[in-house]
KEVEXNU-35056 format. One line per field, with one value per atom (N, C-alpha, C, O, CB): x, y, z. Coordinates in steps of 0.02 Angstrom, whole numbers, plus 50000, padded with zeros to 5 digits. Glycine has a CB too. Layout:
<sites>
xx: [X:...]
yy: [Y:...]
zz: [Z:...]
</sites>
This chain:
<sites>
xx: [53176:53114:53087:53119:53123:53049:52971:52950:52909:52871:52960:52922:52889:52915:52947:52810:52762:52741:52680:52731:52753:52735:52657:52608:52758:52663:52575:52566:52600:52588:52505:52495:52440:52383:52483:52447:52395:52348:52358:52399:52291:52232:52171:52112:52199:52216:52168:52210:52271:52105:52154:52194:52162:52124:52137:52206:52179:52126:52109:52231:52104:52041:52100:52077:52005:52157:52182:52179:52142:52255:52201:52220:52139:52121:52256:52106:52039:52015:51995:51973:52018:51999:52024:51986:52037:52086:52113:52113:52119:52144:52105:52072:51995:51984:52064:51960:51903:51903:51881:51857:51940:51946:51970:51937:51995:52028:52037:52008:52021:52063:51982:51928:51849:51808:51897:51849:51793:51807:51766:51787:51865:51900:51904:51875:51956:51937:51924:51853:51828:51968:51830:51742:51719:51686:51668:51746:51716:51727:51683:51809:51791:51825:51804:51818:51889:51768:51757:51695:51687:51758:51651:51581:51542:51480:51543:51589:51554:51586:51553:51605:51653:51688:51607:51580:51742:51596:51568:51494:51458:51573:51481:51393:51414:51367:51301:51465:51508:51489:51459:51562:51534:51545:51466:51458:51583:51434:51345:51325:51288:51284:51345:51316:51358:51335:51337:51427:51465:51470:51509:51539:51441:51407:51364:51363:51381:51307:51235:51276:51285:51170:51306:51334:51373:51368:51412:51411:51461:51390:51373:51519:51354:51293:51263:51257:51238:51243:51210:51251:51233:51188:51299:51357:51369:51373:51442:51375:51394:51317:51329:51400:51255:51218:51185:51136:51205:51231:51214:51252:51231:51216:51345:51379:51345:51326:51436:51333:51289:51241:51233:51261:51193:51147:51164:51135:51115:51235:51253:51280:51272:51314:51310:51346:51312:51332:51415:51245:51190:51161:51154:51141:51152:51118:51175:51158:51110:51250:51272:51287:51330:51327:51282:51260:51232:51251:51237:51166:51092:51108:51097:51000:51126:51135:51192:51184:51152:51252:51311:51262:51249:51380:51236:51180:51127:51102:51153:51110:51042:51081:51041:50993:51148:51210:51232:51229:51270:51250:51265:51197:51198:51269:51141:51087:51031:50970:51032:51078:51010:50990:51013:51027:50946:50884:50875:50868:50821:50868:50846:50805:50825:50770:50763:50708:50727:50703:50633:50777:50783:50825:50866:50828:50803:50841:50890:50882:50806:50965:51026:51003:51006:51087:50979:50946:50894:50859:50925:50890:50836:50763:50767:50863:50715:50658:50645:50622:50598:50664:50641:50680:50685:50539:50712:50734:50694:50724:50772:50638:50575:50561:50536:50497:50580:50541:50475:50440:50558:50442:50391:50333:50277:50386:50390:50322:50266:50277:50338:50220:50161:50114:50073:50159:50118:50073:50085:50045:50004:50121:50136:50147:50154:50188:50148:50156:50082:50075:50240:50031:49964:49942:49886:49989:49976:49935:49968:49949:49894:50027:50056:50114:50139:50123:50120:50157:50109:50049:50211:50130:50077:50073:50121:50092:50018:49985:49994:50002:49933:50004:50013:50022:49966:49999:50060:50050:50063:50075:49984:50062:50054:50134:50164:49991:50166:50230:50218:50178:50270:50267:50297:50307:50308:50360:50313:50322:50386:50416:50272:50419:50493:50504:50462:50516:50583:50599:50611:50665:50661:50561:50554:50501:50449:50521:50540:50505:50447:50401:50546:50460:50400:50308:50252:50420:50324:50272:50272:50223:50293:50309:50335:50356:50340:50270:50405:50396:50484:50499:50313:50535:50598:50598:50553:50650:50656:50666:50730:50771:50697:50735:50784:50801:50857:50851:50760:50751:50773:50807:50704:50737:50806:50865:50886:50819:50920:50989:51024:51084:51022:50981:51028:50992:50937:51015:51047:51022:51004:50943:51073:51027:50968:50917:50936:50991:50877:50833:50850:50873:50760:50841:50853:50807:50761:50834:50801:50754:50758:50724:50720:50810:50829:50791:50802:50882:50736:50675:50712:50675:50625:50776:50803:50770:50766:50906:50751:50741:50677:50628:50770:50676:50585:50591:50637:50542:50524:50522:50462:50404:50501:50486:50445:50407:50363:50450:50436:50400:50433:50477:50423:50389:50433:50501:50530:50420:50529:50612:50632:50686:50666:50605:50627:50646:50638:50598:50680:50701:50742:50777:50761:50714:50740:50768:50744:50685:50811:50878:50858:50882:50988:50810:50808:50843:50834:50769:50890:50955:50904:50850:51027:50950:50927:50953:50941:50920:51009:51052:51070:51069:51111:51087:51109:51051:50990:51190:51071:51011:50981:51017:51041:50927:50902:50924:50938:50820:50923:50952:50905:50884:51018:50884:50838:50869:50884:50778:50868:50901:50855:50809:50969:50872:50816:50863:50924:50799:50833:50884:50823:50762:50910:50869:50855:50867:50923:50922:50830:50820:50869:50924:50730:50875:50898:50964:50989:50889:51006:51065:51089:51148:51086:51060:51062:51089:51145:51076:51085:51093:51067:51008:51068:51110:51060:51092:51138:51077:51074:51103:51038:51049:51146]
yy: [46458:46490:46463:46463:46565:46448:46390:46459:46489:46341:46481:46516:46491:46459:46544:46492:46473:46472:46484:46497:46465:46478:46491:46472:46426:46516:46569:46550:46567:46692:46508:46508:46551:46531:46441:46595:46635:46606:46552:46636:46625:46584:46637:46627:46568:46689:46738:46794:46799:46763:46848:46925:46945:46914:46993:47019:47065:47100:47101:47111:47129:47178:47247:47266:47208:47270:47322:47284:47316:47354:47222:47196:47205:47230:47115:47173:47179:47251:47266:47140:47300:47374:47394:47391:47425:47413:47413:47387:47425:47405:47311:47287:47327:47363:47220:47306:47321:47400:47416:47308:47452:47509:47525:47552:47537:47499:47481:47439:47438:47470:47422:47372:47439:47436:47273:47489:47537:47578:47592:47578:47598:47660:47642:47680:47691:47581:47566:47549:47552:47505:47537:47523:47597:47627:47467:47615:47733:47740:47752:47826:47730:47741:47706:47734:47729:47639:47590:47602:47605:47532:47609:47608:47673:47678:47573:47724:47793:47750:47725:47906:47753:47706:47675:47693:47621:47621:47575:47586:47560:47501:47656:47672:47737:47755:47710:47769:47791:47784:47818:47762:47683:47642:47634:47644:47574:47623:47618:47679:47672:47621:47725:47788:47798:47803:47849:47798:47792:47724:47723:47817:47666:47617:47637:47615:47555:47682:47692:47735:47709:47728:47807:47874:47822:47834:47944:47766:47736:47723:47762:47653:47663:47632:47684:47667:47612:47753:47809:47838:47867:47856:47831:47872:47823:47838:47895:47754:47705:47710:47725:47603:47696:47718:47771:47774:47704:47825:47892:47893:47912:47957:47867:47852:47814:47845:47819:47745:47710:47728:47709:47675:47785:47830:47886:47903:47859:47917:47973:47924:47942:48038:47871:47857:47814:47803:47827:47778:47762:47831:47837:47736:47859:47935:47952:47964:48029:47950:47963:47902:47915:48009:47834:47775:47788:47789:47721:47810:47793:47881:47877:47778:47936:47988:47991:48019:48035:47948:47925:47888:47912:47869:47833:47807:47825:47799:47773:47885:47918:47976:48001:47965:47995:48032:47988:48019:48038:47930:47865:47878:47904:47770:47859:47832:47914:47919:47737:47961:48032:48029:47998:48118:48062:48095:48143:48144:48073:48201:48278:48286:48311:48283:48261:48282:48260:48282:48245:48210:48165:48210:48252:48078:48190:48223:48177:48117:48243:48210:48178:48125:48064:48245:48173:48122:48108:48130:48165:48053:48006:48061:48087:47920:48067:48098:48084:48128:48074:48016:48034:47957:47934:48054:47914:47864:47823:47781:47863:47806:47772:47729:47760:47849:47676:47635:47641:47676:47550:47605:47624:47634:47609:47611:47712:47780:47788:47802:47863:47787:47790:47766:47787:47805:47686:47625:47606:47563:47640:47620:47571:47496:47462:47590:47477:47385:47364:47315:47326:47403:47338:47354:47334:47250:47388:47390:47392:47407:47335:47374:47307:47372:47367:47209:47441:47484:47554:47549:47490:47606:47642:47709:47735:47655:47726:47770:47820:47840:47777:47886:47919:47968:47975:47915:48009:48042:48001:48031:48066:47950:47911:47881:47858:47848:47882:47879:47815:47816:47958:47761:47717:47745:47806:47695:47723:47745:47723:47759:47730:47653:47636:47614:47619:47583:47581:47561:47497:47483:47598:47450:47392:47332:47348:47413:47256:47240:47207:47173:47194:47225:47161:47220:47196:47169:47276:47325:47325:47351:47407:47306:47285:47362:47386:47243:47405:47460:47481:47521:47528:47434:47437:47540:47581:47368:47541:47628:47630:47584:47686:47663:47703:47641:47619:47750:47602:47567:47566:47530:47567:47622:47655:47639:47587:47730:47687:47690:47628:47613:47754:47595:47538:47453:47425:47556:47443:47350:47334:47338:47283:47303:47304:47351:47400:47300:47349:47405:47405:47353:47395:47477:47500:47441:47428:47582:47406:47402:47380:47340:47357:47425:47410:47424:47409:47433:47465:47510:47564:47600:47464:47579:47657:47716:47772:47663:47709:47758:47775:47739:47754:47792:47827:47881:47922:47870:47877:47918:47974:47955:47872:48049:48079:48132:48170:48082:48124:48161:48116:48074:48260:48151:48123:48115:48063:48139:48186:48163:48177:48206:48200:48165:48164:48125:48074:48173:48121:48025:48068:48118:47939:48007:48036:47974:47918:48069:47987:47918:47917:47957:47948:47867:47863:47831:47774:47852:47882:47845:47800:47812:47909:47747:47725:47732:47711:47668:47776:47797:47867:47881:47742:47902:47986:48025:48016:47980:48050:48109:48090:48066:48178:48097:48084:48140:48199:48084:48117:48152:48148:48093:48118:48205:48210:48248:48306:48254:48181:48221:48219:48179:48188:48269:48304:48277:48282:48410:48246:48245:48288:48286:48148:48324:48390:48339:48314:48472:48331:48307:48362:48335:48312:48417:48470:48464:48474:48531:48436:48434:48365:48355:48477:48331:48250:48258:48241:48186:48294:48316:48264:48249:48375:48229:48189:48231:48205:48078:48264:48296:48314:48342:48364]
zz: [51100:51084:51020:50967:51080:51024:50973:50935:50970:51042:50894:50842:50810:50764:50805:50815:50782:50709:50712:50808:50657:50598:50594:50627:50557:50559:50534:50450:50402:50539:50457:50381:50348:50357:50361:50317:50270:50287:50314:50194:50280:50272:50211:50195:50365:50193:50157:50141:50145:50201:50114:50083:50183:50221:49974:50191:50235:50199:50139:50263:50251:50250:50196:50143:50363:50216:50165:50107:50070:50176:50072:50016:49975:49922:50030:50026:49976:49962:49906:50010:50020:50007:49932:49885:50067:49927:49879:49813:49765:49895:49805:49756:49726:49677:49781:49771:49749:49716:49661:49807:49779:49744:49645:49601:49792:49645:49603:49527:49467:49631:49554:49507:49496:49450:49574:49552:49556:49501:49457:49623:49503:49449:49410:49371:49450:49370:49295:49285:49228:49268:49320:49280:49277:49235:49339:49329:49325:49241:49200:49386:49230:49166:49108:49055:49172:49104:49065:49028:48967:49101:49076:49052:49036:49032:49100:49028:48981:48902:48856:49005:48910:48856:48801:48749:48911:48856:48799:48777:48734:48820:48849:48797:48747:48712:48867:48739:48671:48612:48569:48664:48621:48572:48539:48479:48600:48564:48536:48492:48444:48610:48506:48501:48418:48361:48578:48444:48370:48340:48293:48375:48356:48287:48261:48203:48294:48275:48258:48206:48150:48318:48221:48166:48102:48042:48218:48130:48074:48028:47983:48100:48047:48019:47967:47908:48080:47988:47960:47915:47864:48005:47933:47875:47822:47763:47909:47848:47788:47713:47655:47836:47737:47711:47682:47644:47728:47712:47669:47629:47574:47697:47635:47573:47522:47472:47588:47526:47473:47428:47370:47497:47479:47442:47391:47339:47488:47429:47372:47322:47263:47394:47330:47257:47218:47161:47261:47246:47215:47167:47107:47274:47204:47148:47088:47030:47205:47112:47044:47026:46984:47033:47027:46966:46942:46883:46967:46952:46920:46879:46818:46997:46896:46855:46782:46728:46906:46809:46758:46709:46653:46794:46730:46675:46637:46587:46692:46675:46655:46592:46552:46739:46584:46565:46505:46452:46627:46503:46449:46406:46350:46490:46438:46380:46378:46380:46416:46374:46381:46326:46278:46395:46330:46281:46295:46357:46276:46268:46245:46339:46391:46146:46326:46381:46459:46511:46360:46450:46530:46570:46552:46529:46634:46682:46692:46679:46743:46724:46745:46818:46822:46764:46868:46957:46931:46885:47046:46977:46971:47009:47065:47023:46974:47007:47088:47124:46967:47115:47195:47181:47124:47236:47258:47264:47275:47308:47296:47269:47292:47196:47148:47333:47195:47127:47143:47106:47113:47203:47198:47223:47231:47174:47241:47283:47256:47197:47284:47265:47245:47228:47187:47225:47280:47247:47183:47165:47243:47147:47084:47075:47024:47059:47147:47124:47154:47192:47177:47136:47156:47218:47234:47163:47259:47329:47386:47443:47339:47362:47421:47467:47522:47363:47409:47429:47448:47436:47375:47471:47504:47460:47432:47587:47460:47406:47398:47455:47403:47346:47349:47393:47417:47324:47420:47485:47542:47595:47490:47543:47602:47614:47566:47589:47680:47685:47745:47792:47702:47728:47780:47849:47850:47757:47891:47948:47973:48014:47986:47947:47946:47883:47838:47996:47874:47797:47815:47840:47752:47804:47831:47774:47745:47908:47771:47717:47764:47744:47659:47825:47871:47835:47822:48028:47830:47804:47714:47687:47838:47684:47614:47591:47536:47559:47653:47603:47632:47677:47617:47584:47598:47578:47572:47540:47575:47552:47491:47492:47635:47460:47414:47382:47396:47449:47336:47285:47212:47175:47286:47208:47151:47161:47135:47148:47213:47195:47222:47214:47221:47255:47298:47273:47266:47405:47269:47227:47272:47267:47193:47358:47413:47428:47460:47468:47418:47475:47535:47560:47487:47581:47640:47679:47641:47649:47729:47768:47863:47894:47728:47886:47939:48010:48068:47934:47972:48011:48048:48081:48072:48049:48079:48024:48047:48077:47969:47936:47924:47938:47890:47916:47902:47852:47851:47981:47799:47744:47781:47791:47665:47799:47793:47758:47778:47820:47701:47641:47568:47561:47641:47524:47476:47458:47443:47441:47463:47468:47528:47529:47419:47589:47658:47674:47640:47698:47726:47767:47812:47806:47710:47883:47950:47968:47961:48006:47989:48031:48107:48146:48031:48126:48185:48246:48266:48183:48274:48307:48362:48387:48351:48367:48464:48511:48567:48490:48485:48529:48489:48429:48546:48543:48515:48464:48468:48461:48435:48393:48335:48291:48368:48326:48255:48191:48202:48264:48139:48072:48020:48002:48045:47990:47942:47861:47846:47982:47823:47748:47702:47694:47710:47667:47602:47549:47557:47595:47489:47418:47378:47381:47375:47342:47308:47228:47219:47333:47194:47107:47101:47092:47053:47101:47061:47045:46990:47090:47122:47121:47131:47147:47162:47125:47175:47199:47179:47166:47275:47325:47376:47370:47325:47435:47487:47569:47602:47481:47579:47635:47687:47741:47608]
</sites>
């Protein structure tokens, strides 16, 4: 008796079922994963810069503390050098607030406490000591700094 040998020529129809299943369930599992990861780069990004900002306010207050005078305040009056049209034009006028913190508009943000200026356009100044963190992913965040306390929360 001649027993024929059989050569593979492929996977079965179960081998591939299975695969593919398999390959279905880790992507089920994978890809909440990595729109997550977006969501918590944006919070890292926002938190790293709100750190910078609080410890920008107490530089500029430790210094304002070194060289006082009778009359000076410890916080800096508002983080904006210069809120209020003070350079010529080129910055926006009293009352008048950026719409992002962006130098393509020439109106970086929190100038004062930070040797770069802000200008990543997530932020937006909406009042004088307002500023809103505009996520592109997950929730937007709006902090007030209080002069009183140099407070940025």
């Amino acid at each position: 008796m001649n027993r024929i040998k059989r050569r593979s020529l492929g996977f079965t129809l179960i081998e591939l079922v299975v695969v593919i299943s398999i390959l279905g369930i880790l992507a089920a599992i994978a890809v909440p994963r990595f729109i997550d990861i977006r969501t918590q780069a944006y919070t890292a990004q926002r938190d790293g810069i709100v750190g910078s900002l609080r410890a920008g306010i107490m530089l500029v207050a430790s210094k304002n503390q070194v060289q006082a005078t009778p009359d000076s305040d410890t916080f800096p009056d508002d983080l904006e050098a210069t809120w209020g049209g003070t350079t010529g034009g080129t910055q926006p006028g009293a009352g008048d607030f950026p719409s992002s913190c962006s130098t393509g508009m020439g109106s970086p943000c929190f100038e004062l406490v930070l040797t770069q200026p802000l200008s990543d356009g997530n932020w937006s100044q909406e009042s004088a000591n307002t500023y809103k963190f505009d996520a592109p992913v997950g929730t937007d965040v709006t902090y007030t700094y209080t002069q009183a306390t140099g407070r940025f929360e």
